[in-house]
N, CA and C atoms of all chains as a GROMACS GRO file, in nm:
protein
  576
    1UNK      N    1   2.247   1.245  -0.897
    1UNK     CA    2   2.235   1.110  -0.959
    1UNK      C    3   2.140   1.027  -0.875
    2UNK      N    4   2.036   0.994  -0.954
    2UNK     CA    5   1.954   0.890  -0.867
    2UNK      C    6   2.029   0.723  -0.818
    3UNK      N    7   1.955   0.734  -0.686
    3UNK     CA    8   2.026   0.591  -0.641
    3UNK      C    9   1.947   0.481  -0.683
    4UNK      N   10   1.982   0.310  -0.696
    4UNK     CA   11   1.962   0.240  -0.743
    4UNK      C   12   1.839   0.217  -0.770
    5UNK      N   13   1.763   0.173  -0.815
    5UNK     CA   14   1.641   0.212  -0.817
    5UNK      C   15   1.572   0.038  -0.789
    6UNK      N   16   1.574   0.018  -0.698
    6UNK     CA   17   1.521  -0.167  -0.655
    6UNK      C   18   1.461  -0.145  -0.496
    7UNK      N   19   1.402  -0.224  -0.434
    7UNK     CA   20   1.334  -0.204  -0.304
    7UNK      C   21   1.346  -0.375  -0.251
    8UNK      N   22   1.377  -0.317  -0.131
    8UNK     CA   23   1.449  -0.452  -0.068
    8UNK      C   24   1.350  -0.436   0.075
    9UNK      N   25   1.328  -0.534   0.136
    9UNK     CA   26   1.262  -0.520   0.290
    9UNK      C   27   1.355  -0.656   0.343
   10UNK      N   28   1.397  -0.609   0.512
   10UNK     CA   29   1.477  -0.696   0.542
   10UNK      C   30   1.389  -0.795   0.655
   11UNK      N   31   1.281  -0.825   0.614
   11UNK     CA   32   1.216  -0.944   0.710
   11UNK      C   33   1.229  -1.054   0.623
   12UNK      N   34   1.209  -1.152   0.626
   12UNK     CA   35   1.234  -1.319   0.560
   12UNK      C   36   1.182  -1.311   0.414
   13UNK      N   37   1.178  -1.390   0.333
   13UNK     CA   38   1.109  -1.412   0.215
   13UNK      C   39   0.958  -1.392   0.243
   14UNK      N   40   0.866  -1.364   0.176
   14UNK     CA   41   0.753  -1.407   0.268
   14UNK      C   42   0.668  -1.488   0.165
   15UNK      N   43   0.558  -1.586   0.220
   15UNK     CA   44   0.524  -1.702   0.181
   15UNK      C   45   0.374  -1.683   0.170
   16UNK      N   46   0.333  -1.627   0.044
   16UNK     CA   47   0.162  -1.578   0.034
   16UNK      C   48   0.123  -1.688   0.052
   17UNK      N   49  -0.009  -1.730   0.146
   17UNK     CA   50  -0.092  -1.828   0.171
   17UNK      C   51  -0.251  -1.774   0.246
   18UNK      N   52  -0.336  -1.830   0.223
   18UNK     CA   53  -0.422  -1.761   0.298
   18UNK      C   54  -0.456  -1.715   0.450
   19UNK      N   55  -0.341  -1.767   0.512
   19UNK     CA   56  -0.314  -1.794   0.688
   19UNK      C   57  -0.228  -1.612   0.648
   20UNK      N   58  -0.176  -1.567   0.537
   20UNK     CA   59  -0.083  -1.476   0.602
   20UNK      C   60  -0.120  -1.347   0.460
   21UNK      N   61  -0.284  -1.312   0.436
   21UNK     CA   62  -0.287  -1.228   0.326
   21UNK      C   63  -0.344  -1.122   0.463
   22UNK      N   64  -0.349  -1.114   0.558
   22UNK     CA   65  -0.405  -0.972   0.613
   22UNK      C   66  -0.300  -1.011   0.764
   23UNK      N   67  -0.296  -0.906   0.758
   23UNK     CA   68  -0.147  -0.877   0.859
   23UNK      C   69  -0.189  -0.768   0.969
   24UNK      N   70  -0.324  -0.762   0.951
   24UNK     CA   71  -0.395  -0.645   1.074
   24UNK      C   72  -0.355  -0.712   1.187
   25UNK      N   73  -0.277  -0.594   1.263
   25UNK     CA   74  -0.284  -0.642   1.472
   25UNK      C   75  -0.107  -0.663   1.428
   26UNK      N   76  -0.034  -0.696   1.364
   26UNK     CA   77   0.124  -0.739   1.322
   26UNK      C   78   0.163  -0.638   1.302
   27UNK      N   79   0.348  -0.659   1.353
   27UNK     CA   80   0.396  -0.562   1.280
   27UNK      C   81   0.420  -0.579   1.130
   28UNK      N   82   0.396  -0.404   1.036
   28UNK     CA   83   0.454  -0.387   0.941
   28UNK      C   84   0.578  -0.440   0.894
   29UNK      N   85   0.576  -0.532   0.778
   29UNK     CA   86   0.714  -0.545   0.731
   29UNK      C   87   0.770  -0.424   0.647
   30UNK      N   88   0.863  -0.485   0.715
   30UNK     CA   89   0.986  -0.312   0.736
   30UNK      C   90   1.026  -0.330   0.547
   31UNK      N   91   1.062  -0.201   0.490
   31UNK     CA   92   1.080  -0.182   0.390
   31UNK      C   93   1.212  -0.089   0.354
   32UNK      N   94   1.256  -0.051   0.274
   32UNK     CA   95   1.335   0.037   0.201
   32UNK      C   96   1.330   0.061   0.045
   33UNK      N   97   1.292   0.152  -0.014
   33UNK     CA   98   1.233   0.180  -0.149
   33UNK      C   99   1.246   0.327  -0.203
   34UNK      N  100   1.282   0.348  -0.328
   34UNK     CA  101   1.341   0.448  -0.354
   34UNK      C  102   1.214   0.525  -0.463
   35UNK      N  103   1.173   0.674  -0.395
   35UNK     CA  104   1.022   0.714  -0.522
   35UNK      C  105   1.117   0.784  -0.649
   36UNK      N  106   1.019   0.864  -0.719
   36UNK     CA  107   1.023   0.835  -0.814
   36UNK      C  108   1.153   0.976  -0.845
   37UNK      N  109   1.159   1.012  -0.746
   37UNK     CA  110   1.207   1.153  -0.696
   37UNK      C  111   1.408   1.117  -0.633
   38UNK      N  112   1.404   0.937  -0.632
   38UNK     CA  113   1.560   0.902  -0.634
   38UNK      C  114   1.529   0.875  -0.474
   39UNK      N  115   1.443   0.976  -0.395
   39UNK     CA  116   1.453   0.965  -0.246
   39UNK      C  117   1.450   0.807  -0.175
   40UNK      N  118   1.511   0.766  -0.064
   40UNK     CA  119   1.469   0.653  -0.042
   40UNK      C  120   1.428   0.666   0.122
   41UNK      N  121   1.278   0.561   0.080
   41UNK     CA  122   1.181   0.548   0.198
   41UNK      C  123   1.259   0.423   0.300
   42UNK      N  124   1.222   0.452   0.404
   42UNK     CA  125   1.244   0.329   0.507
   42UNK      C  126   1.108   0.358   0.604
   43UNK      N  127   1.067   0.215   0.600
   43UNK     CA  128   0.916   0.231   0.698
   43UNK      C  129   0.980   0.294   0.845
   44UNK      N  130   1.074   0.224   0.864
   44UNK     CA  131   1.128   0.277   0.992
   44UNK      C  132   1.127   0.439   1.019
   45UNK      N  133   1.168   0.514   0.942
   45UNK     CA  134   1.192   0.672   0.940
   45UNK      C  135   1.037   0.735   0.970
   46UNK      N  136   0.930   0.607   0.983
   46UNK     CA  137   0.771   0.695   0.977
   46UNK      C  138   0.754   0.646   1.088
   47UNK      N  139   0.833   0.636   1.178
   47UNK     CA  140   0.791   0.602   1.332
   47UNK      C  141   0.748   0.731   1.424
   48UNK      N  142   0.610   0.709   1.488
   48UNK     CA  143   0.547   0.793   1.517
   48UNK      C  144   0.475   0.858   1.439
   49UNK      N  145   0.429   0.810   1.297
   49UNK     CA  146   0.290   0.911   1.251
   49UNK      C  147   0.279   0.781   1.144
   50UNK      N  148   0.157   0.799   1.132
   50UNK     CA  149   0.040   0.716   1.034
   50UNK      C  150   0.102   0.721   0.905
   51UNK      N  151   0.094   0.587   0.860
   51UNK     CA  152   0.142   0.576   0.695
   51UNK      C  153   0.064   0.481   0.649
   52UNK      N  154   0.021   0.562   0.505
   52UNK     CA  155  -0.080   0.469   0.468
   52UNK      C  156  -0.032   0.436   0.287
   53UNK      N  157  -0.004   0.309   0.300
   53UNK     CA  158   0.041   0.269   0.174
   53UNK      C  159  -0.049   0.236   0.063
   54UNK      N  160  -0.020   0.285  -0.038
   54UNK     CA  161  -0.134   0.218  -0.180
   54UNK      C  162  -0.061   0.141  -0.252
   55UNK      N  163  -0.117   0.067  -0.262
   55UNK     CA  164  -0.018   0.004  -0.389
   55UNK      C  165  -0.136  -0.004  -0.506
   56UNK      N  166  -0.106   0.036  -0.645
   56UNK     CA  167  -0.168   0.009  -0.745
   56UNK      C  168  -0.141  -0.065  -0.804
   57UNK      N  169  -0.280  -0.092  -0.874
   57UNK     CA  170  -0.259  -0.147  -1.023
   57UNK      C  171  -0.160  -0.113  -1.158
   58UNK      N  172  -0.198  -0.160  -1.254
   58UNK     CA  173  -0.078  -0.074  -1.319
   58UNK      C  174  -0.131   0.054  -1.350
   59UNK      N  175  -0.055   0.132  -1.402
   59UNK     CA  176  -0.085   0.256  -1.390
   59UNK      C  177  -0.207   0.342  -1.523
   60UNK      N  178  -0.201   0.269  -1.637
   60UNK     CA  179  -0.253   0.302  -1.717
   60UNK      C  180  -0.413   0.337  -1.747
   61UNK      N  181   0.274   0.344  -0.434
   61UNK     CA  182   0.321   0.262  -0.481
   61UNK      C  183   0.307   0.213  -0.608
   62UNK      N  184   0.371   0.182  -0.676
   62UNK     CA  185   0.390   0.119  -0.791
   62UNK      C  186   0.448  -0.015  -0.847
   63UNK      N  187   0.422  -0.120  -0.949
   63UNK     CA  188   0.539  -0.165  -0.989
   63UNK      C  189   0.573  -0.151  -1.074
   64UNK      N  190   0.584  -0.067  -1.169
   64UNK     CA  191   0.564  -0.028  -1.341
   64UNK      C  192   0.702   0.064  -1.303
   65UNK      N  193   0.726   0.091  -1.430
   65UNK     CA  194   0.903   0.164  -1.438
   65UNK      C  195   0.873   0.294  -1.416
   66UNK      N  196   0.957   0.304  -1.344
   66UNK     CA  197   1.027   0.472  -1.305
   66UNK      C  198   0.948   0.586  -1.448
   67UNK      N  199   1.015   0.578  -1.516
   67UNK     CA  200   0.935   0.643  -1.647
   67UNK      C  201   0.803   0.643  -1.671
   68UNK      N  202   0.719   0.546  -1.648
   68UNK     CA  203   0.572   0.523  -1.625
   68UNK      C  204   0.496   0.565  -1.504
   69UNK      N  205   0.570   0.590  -1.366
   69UNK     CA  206   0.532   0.637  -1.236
   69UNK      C  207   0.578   0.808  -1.252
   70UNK      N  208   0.628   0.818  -1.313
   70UNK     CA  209   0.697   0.982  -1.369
   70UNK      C  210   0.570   1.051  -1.424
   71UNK      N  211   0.586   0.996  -1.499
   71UNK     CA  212   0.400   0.998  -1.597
   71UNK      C  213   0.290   1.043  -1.555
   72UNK      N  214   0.277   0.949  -1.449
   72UNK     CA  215   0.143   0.907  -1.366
   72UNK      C  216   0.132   1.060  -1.268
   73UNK      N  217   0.278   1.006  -1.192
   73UNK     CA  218   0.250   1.156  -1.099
   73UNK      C  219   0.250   1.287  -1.159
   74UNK      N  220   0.302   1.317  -1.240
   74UNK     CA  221   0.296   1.446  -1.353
   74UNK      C  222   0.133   1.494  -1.359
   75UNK      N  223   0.080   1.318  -1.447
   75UNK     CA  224  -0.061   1.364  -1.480
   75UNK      C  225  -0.205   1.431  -1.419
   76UNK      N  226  -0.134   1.317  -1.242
   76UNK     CA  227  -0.258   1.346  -1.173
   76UNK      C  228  -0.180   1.470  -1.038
   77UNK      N  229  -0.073   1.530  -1.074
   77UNK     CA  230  -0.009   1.579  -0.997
   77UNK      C  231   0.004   1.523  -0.841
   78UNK      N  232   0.076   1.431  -0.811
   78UNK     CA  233   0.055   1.365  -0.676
   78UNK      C  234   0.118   1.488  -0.595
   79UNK      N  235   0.093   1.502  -0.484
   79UNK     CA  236   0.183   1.574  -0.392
   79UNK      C  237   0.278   1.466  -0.247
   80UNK      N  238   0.214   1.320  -0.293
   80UNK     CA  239   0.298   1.261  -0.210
   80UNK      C  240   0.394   1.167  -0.288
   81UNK      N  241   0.479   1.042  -0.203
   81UNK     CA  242   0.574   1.018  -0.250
   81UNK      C  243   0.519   0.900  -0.356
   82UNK      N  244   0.536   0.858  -0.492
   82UNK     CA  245   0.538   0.759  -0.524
   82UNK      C  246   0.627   0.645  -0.558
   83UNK      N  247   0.641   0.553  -0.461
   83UNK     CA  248   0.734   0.428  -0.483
   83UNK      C  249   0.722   0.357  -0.563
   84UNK      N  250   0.837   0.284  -0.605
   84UNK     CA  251   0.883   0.222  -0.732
   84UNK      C  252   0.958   0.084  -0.696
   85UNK      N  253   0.823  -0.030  -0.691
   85UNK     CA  254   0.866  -0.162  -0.653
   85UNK      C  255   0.844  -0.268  -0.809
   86UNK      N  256   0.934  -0.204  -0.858
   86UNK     CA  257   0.938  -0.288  -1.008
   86UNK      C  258   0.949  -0.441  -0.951
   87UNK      N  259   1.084  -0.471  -0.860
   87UNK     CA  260   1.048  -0.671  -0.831
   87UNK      C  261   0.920  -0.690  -0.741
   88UNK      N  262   0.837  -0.597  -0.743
   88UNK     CA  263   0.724  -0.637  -0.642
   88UNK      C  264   0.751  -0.720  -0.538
   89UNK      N  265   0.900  -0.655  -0.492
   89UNK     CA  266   0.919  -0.739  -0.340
   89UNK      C  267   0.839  -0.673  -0.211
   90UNK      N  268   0.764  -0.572  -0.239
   90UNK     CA  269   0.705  -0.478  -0.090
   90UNK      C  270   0.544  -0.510  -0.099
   91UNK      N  271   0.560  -0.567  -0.293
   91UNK     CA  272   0.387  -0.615  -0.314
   91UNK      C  273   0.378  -0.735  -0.261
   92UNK      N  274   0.482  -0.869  -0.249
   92UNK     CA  275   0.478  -1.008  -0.228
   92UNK      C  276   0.461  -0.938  -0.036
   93UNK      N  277   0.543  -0.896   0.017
   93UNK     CA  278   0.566  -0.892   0.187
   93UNK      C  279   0.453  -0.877   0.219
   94UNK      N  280   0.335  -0.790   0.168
   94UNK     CA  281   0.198  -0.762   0.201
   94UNK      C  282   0.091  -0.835   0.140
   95UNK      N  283   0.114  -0.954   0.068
   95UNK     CA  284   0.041  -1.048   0.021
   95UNK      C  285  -0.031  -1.020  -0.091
   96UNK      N  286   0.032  -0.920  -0.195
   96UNK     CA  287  -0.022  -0.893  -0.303
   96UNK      C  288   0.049  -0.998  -0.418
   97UNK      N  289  -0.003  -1.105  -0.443
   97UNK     CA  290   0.040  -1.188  -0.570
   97UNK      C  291  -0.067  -1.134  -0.686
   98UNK      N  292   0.014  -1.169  -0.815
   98UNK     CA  293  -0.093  -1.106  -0.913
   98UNK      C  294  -0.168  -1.231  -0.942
   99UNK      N  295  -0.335  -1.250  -0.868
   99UNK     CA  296  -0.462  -1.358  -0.923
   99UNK      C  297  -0.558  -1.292  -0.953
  100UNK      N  298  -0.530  -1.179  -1.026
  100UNK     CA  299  -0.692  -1.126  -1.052
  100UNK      C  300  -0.740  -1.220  -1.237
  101UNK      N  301  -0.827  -1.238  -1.202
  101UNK     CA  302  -0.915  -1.305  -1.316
  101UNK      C  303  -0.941  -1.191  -1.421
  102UNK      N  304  -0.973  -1.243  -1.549
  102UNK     CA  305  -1.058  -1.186  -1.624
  102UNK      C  306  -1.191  -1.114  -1.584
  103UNK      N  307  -1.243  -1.207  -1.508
  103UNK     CA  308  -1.375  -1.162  -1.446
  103UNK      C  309  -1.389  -1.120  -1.390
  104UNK      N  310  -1.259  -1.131  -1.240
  104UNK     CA  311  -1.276  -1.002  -1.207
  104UNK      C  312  -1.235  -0.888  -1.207
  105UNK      N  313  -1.172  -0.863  -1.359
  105UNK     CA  314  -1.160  -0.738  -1.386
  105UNK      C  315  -1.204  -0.638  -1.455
  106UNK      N  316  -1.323  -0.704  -1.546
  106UNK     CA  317  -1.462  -0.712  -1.630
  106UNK      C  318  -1.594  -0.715  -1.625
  107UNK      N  319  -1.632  -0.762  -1.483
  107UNK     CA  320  -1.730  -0.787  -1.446
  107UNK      C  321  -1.831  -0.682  -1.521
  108UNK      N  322  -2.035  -0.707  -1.562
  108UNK     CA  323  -2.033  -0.569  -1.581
  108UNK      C  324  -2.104  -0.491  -1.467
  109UNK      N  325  -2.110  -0.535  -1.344
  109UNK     CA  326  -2.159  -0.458  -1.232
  109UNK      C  327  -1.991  -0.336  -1.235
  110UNK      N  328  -1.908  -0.355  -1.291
  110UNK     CA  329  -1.785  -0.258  -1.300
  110UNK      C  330  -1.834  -0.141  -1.393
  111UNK      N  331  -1.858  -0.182  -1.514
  111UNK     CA  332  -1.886  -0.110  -1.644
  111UNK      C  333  -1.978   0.053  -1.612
  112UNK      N  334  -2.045   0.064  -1.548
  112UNK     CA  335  -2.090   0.202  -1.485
  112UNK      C  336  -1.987   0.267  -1.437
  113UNK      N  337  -1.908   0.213  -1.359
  113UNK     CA  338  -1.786   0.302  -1.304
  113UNK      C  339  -1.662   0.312  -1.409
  114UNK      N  340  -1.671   0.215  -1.488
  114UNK     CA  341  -1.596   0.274  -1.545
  114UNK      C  342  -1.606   0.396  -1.670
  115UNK      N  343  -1.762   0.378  -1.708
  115UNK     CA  344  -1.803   0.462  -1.765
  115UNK      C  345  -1.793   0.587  -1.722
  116UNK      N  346  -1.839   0.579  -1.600
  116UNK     CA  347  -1.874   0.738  -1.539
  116UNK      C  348  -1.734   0.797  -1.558
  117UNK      N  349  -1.583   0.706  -1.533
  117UNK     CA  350  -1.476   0.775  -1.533
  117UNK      C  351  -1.446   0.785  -1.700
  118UNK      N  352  -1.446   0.731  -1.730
  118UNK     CA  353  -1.453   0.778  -1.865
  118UNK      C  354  -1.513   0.910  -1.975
  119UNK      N  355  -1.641   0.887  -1.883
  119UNK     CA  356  -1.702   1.038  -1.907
  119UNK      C  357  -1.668   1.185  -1.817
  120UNK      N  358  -1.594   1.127  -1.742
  120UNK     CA  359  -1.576   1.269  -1.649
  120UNK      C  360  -1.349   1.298  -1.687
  121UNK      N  361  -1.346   1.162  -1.790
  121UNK     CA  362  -1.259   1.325  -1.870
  121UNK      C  363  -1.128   1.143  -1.857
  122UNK      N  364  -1.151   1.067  -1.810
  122UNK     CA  365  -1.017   1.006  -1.754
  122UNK      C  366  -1.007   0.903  -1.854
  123UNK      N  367  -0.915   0.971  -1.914
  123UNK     CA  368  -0.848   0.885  -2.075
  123UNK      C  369  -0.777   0.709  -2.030
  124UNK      N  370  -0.864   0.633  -2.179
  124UNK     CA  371  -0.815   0.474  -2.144
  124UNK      C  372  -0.666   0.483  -2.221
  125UNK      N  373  -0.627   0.399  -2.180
  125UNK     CA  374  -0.460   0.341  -2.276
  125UNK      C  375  -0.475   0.250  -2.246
  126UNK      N  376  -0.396   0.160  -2.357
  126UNK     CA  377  -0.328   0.038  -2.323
  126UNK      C  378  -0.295   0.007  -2.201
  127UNK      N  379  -0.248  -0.091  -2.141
  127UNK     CA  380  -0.255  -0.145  -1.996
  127UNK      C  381  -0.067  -0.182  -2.062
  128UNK      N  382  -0.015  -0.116  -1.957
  128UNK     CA  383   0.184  -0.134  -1.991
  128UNK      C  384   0.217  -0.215  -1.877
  129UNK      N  385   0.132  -0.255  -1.789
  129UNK     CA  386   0.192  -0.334  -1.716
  129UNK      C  387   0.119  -0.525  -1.660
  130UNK      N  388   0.106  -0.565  -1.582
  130UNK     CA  389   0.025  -0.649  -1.557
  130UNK      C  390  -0.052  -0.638  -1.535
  131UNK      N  391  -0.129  -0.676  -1.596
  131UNK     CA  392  -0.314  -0.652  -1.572
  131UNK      C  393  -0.364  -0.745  -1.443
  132UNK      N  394  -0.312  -0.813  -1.440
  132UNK     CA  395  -0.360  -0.935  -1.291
  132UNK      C  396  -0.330  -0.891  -1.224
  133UNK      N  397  -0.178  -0.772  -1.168
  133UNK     CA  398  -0.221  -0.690  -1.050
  133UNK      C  399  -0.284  -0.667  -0.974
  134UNK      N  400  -0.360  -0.707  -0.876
  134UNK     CA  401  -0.434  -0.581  -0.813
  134UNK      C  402  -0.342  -0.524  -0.721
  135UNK      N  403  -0.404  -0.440  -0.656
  135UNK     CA  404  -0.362  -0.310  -0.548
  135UNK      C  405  -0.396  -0.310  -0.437
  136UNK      N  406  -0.374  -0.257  -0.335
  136UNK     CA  407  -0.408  -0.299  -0.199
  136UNK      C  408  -0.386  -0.162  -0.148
  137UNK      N  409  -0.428  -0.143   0.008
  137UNK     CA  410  -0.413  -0.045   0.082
  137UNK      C  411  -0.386  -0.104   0.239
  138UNK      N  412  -0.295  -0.043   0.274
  138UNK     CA  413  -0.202  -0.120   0.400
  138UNK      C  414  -0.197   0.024   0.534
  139UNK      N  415  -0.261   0.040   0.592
  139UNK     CA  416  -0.269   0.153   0.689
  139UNK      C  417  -0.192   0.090   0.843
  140UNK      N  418  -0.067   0.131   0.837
  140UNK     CA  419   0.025   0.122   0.956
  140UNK      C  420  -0.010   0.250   1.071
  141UNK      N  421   0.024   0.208   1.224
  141UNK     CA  422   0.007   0.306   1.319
  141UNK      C  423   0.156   0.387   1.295
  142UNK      N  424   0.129   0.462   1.434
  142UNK     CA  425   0.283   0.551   1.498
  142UNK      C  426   0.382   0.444   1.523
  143UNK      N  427   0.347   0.287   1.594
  143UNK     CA  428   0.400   0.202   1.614
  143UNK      C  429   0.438   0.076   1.558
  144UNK      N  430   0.420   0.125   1.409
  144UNK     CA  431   0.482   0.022   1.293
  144UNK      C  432   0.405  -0.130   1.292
  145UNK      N  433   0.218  -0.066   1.374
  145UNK     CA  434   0.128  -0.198   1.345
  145UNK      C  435   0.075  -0.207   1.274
  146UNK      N  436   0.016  -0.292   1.178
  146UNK     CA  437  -0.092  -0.295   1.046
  146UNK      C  438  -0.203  -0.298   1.163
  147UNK      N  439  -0.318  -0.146   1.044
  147UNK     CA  440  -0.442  -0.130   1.132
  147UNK      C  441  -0.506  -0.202   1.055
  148UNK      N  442  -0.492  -0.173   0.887
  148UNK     CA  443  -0.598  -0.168   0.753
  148UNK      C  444  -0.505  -0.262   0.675
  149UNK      N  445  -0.520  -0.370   0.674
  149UNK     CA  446  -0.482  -0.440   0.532
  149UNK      C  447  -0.582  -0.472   0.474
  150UNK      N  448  -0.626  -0.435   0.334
  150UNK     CA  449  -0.712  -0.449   0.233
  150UNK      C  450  -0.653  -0.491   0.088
  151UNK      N  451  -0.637  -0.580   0.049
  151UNK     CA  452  -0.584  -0.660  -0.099
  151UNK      C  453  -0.689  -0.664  -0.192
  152UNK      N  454  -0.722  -0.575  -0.318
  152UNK     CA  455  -0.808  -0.561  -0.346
  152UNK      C  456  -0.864  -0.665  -0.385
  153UNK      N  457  -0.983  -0.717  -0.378
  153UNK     CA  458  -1.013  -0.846  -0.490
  153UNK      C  459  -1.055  -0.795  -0.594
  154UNK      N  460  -1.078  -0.672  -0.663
  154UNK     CA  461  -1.121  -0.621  -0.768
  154UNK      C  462  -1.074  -0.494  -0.834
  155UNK      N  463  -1.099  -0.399  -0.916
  155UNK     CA  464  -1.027  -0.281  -0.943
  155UNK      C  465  -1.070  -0.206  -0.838
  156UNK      N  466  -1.226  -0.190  -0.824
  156UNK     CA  467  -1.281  -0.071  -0.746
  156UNK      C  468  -1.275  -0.109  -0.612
  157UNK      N  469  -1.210  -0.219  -0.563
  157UNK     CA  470  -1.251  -0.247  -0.390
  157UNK      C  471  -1.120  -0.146  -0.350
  158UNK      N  472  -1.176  -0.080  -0.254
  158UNK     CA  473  -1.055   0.018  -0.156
  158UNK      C  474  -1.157   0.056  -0.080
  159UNK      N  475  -1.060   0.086   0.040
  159UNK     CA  476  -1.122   0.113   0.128
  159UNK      C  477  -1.166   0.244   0.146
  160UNK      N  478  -1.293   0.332   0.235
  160UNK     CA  479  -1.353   0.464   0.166
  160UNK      C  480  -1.250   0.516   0.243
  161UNK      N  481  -1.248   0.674   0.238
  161UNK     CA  482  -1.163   0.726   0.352
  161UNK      C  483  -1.212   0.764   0.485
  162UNK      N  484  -1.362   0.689   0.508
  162UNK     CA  485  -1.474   0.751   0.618
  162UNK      C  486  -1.429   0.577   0.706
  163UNK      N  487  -1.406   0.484   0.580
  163UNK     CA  488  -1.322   0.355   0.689
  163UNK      C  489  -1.220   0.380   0.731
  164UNK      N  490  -1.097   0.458   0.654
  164UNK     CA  491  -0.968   0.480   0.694
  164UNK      C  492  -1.004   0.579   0.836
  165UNK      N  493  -1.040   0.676   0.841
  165UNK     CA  494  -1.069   0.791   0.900
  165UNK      C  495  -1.116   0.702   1.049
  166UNK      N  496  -1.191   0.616   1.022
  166UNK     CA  497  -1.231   0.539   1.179
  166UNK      C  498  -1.151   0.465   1.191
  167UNK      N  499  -1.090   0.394   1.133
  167UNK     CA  500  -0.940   0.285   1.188
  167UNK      C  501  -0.895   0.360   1.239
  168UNK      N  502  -0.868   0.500   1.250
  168UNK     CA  503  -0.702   0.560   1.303
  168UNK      C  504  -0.791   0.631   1.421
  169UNK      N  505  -0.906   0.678   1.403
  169UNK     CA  506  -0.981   0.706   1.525
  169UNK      C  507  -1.015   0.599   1.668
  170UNK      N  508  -1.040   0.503   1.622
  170UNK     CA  509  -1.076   0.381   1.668
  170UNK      C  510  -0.931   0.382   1.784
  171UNK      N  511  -0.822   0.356   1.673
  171UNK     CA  512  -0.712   0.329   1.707
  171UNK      C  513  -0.638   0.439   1.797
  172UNK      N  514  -0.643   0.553   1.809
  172UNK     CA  515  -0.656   0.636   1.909
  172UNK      C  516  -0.716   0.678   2.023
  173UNK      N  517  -0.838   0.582   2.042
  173UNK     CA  518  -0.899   0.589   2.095
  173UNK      C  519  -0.865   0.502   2.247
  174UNK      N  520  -0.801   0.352   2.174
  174UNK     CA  521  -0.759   0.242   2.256
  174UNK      C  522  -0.632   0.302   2.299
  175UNK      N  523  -0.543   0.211   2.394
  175UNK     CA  524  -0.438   0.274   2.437
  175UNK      C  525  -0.321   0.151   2.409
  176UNK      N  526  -0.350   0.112   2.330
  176UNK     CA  527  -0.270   0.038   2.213
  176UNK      C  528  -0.186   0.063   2.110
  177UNK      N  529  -0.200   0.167   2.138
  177UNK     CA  530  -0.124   0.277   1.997
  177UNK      C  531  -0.026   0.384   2.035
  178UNK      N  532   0.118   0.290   2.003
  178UNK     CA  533   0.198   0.439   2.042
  178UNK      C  534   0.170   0.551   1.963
  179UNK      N  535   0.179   0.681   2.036
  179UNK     CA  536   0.158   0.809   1.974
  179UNK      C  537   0.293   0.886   1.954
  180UNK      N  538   0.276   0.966   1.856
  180UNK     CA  539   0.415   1.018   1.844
  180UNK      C  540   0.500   1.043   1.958
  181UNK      N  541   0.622   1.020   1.953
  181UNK     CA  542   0.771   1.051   2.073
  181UNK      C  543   0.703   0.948   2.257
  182UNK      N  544   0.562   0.915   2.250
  182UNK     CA  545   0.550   0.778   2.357
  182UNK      C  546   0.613   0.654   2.306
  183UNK      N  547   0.659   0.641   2.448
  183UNK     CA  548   0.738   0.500   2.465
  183UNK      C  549   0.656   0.385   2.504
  184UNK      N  550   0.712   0.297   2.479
  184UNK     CA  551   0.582   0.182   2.487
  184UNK      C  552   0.604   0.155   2.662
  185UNK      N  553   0.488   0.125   2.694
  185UNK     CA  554   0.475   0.093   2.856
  185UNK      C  555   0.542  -0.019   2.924
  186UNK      N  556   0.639   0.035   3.022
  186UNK     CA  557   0.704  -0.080   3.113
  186UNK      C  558   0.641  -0.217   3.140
  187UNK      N  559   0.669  -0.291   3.171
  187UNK     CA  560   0.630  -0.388   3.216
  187UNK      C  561   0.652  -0.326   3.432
  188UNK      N  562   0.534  -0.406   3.499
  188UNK     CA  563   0.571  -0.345   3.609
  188UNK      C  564   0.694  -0.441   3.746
  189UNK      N  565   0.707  -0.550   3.601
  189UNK     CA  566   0.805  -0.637   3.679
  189UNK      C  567   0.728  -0.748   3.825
  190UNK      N  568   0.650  -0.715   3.888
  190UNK     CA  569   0.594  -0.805   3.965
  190UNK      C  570   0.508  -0.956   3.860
  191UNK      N  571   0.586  -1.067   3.961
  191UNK     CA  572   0.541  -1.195   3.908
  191UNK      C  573   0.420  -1.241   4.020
  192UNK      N  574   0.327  -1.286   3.926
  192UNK     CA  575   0.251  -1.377   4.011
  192UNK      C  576   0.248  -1.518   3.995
   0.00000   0.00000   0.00000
């Protein structure tokens, strides 16, 4: 049975402004997110090797 | 990443056979944390300095549909170290802006290079405790 299928990150709300659209030199906000496969990601679990996130457009 | 439904990311990876993971941020809460709000314009998603590329994909086989999700989307690419730092944040301002993989390929080189970068199973460096 797949688990819930929603993605939560536990750092603050965050507040798009132009002071905070590139986050190079910061830490990653931490995540938890479930693919498409039920599995669920935690940025934390990729400690120690390179992760490189895409996010798309929609898919079509 | 995604924000489009489970059923639509099913799809996607099927079609283009992904071999990695694809996430499923339908409240676009992991798109807001990385500063992806949806402001893409008409224009710039139309432009016709675009229209060649999209042609060329068009002609090399890659079928249009309807658009099922938000079209003001854009997409971004977010390249984290061993040590959970953003190297590469890139928010696209357009469909085709991403970064090449000859930029990705030197961020993580670059970044290996300095000694700024924990490497796998290194611990980050003591402090040596003397005050001046």
């Amino acid at each position: 049975m797949m688990s819930q299928d929603y993605a939560t990150t536990t750092d603050p709300p965050f507040r798009a402004s132009s002071d905070m659209t590139n986050l190079e030199g910061q830490p990653a906000p931490s995540f938890s997110v479930t693919d498409t496969r039920g599995k669920v990601h935690c940025l934390e679990n990729y400690r120690g090797r390179w992760v490189m996130l895409v996010m798309h457009r929609h898919l079509a | 990443m995604t924000f489009e439904t489970q059923q639509q990311a099913l799809r996607y990876v099927a079609e283009f056979e992904l071999d990695w993971p694809m996430l499923v941020d339908v409240e676009r809460t992991i798109y807001r944390a990385y500063g992806l709000e949806p402001r893409a314009s008409i224009w710039n998603l139309f432009r016709p300095t675009f229209w060649p590329r999209y042609l060329g994909l068009m002609l090399g086989g890659r079928r249009v549909r309807k658009p099922t999700g938000d079209v003001y989307q854009l997409g971004g690419n977010v390249l984290i170290d061993p040590g959970g730092i953003v190297r590469l944040h890139r928010n696209s301002s357009n469909p085709l802006d991403r970064p090449s993989p000859e930029q990705i390929l030197c961020v993580i080189q670059g970044s290996q290079n300095s000694s700024s970068v924990l490497r796998e199973g290194e611990a980050p460096a003591e402090p040596n405790g003397e005050i001046e």
